[in-house]
PyMOL CGO cylinders between C-alpha atoms (Angstrom):
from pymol import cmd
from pymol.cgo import CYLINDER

trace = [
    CYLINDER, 0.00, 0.00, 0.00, 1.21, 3.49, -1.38, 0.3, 1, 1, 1, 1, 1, 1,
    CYLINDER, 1.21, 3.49, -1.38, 0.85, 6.45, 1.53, 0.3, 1, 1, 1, 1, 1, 1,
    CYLINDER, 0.85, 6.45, 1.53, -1.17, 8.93, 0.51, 0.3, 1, 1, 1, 1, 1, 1,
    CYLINDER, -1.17, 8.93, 0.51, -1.02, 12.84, 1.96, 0.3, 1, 1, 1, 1, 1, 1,
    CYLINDER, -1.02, 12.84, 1.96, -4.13, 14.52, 2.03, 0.3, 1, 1, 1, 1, 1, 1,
    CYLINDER, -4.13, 14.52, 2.03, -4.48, 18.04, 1.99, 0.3, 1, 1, 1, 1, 1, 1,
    CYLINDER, -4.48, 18.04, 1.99, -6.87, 19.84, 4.52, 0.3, 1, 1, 1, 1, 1, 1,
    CYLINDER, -6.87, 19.84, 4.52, -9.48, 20.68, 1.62, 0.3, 1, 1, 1, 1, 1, 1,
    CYLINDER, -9.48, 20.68, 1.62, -10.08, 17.11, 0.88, 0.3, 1, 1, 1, 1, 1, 1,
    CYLINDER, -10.08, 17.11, 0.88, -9.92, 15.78, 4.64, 0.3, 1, 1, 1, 1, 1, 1,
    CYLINDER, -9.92, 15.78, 4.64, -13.50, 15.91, 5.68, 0.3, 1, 1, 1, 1, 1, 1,
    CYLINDER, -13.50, 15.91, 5.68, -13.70, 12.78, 3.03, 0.3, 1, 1, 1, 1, 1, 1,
    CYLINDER, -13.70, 12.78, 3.03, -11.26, 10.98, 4.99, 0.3, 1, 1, 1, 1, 1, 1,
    CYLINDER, -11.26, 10.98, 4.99, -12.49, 11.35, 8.45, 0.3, 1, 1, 1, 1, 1, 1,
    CYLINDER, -12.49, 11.35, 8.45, -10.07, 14.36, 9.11, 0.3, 1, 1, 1, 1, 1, 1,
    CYLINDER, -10.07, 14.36, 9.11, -7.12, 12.00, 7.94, 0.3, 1, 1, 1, 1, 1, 1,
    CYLINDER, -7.12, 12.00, 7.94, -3.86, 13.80, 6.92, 0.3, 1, 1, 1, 1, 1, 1,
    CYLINDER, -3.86, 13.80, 6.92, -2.04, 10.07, 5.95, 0.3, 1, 1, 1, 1, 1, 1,
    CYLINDER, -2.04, 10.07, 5.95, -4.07, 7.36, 4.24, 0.3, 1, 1, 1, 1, 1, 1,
    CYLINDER, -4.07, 7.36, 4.24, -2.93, 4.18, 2.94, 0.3, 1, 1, 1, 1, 1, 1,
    CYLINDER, -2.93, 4.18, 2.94, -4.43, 2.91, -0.62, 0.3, 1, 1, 1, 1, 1, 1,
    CYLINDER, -4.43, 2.91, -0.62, -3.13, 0.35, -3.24, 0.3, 1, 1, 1, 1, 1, 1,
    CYLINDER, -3.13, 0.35, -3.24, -3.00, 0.41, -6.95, 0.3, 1, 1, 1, 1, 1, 1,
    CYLINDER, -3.00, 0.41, -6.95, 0.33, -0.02, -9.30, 0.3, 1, 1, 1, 1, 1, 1,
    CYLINDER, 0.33, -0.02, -9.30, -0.89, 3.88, -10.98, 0.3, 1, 1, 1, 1, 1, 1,
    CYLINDER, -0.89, 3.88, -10.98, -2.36, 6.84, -9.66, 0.3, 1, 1, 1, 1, 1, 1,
    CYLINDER, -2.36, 6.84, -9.66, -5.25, 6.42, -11.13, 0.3, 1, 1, 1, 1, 1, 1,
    CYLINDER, -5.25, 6.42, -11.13, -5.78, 3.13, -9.49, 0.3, 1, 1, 1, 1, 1, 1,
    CYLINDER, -5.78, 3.13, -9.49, -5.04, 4.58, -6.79, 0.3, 1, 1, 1, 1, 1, 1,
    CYLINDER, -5.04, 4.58, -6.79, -7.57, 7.22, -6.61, 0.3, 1, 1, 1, 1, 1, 1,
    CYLINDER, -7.57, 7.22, -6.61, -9.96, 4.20, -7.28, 0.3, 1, 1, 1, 1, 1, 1,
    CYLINDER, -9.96, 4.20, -7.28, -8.93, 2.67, -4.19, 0.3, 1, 1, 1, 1, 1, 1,
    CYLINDER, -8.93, 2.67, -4.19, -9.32, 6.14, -2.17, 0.3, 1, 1, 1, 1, 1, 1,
    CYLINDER, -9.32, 6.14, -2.17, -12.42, 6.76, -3.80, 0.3, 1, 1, 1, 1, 1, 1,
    CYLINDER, -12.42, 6.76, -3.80, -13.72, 2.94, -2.57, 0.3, 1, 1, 1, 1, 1, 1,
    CYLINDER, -13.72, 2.94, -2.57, -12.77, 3.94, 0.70, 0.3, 1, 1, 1, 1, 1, 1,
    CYLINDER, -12.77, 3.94, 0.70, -13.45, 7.67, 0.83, 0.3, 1, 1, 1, 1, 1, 1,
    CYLINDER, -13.45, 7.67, 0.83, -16.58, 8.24, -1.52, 0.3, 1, 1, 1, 1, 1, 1,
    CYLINDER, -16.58, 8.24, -1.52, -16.59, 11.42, -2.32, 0.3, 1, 1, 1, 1, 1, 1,
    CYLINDER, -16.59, 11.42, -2.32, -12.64, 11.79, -3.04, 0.3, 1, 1, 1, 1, 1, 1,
    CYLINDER, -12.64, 11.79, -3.04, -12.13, 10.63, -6.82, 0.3, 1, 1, 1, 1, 1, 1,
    CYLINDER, -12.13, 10.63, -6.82, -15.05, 13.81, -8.02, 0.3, 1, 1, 1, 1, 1, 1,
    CYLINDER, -15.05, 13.81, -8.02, -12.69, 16.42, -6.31, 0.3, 1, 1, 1, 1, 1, 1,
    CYLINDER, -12.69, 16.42, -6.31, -9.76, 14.92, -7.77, 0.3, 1, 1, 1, 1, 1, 1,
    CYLINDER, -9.76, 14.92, -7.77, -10.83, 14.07, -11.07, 0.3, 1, 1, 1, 1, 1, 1,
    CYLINDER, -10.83, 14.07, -11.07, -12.82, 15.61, -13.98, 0.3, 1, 1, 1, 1, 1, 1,
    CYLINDER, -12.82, 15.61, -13.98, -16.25, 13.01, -15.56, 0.3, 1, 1, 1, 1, 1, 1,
    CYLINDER, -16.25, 13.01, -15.56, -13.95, 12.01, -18.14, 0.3, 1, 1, 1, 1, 1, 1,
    CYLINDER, -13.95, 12.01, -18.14, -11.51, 10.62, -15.52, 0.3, 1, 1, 1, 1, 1, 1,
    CYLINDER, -11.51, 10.62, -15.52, -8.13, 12.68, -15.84, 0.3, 1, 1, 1, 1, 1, 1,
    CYLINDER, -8.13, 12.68, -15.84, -6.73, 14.63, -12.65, 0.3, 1, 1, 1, 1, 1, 1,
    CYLINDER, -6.73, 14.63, -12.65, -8.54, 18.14, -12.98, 0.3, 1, 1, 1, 1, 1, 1,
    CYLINDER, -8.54, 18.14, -12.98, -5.49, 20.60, -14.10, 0.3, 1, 1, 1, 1, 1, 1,
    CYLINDER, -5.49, 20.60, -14.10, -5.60, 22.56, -10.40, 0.3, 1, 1, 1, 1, 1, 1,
    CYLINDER, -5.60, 22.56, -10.40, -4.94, 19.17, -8.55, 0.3, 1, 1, 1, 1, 1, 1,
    CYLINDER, -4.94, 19.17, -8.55, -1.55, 18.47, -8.12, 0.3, 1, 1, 1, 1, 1, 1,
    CYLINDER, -1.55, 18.47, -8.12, 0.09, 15.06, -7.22, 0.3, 1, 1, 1, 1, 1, 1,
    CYLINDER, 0.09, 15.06, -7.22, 3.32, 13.99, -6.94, 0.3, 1, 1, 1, 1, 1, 1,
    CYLINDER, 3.32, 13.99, -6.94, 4.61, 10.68, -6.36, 0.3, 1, 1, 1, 1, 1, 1,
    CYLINDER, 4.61, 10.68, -6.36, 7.87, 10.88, -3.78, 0.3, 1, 1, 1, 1, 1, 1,
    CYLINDER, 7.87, 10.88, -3.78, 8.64, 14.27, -4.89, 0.3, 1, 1, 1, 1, 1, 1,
    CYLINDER, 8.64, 14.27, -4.89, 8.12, 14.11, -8.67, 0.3, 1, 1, 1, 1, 1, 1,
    CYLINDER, 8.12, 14.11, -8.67, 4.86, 15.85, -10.29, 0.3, 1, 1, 1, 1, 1, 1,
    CYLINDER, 4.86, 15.85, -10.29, 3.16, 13.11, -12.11, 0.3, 1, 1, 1, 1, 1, 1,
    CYLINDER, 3.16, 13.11, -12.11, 2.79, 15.80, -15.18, 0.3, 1, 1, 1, 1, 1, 1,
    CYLINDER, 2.79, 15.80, -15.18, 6.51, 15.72, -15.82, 0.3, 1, 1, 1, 1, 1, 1,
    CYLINDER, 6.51, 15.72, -15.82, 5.97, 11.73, -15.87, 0.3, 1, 1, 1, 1, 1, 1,
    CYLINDER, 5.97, 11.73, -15.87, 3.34, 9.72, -16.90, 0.3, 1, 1, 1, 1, 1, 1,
    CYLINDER, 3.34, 9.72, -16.90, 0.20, 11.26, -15.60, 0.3, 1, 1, 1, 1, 1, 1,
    CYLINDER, 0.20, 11.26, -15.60, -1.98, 9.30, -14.18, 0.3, 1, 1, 1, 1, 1, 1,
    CYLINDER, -1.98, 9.30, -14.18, -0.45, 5.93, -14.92, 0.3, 1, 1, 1, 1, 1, 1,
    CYLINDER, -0.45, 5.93, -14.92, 2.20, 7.00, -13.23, 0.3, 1, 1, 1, 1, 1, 1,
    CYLINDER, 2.20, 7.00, -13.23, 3.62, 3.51, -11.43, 0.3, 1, 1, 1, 1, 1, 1,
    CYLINDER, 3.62, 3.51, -11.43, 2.98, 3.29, -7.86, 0.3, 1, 1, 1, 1, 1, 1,
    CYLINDER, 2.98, 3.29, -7.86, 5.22, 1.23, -5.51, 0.3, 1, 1, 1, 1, 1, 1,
    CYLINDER, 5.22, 1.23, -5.51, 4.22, -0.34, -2.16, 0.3, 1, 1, 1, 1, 1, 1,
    CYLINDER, 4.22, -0.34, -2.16, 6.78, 1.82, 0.23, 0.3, 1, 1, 1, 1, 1, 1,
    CYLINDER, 6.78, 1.82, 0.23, 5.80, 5.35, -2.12, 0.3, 1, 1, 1, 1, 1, 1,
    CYLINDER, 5.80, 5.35, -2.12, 3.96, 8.56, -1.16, 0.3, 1, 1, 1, 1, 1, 1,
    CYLINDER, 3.96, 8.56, -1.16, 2.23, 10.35, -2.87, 0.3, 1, 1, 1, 1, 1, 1,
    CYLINDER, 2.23, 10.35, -2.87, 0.98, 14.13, -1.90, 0.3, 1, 1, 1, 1, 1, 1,
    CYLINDER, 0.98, 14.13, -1.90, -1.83, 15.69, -3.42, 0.3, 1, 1, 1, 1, 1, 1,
    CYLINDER, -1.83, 15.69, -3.42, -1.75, 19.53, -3.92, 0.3, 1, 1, 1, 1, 1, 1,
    CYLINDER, -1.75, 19.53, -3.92, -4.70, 21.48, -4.93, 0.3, 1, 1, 1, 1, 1, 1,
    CYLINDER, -4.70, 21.48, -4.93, -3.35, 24.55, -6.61, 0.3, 1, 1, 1, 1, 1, 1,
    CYLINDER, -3.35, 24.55, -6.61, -3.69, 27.87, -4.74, 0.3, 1, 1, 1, 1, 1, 1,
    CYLINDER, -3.69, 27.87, -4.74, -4.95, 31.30, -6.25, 0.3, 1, 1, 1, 1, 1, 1,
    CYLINDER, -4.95, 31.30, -6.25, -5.13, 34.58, -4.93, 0.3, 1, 1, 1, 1, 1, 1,
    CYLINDER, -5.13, 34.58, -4.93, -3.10, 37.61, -4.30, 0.3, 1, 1, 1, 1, 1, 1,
    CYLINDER, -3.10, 37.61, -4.30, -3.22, 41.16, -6.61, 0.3, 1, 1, 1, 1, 1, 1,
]
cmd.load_cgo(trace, "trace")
């Protein structure tokens, strides 16, 4: 099972949860199994089609999955991934 950070946005789906574990060999098997766990989770994550909406970041042990394979990005037992939602604000 990959360990999973969860940012405070997204934590009233996981019973106020900052760490949960989840298993899949992608991220988006993963989000599957966070979704099956935490219903609720995948439709702030993803768009209907599926794909990681644009302002959600994730990054599997420090790498954005953009700059790799998206969301089949591998996933590895002893990994963590951290999901970002993208701030906005300011002048």
């Amino acid at each position: 099972m990959a360990t999973v950070r969860i940012p405070s946005p997204l934590r009233r789906y996981t019973n106020g949860q900052s760490k949960v574990e989840g298993n899949g060999t992608t991220v988006s098997e993963l989000i599957n199994s966070l979704e099956t766990q935490f219903p609720g989770v995948k439709s702030r994550l993803c768009d209907e089609s599926g794909q990681i909406k644009r302002y959600v970041n994730v990054f599997v042990n420090n790498a954005e999955i953009r700059t790799l394979q998206g969301s089949e990005t591998p996933v590895g037992e002893k990994d963590e991934v951290s999901i970002i939602p993208a701030m906005a604000g300011g002048r």
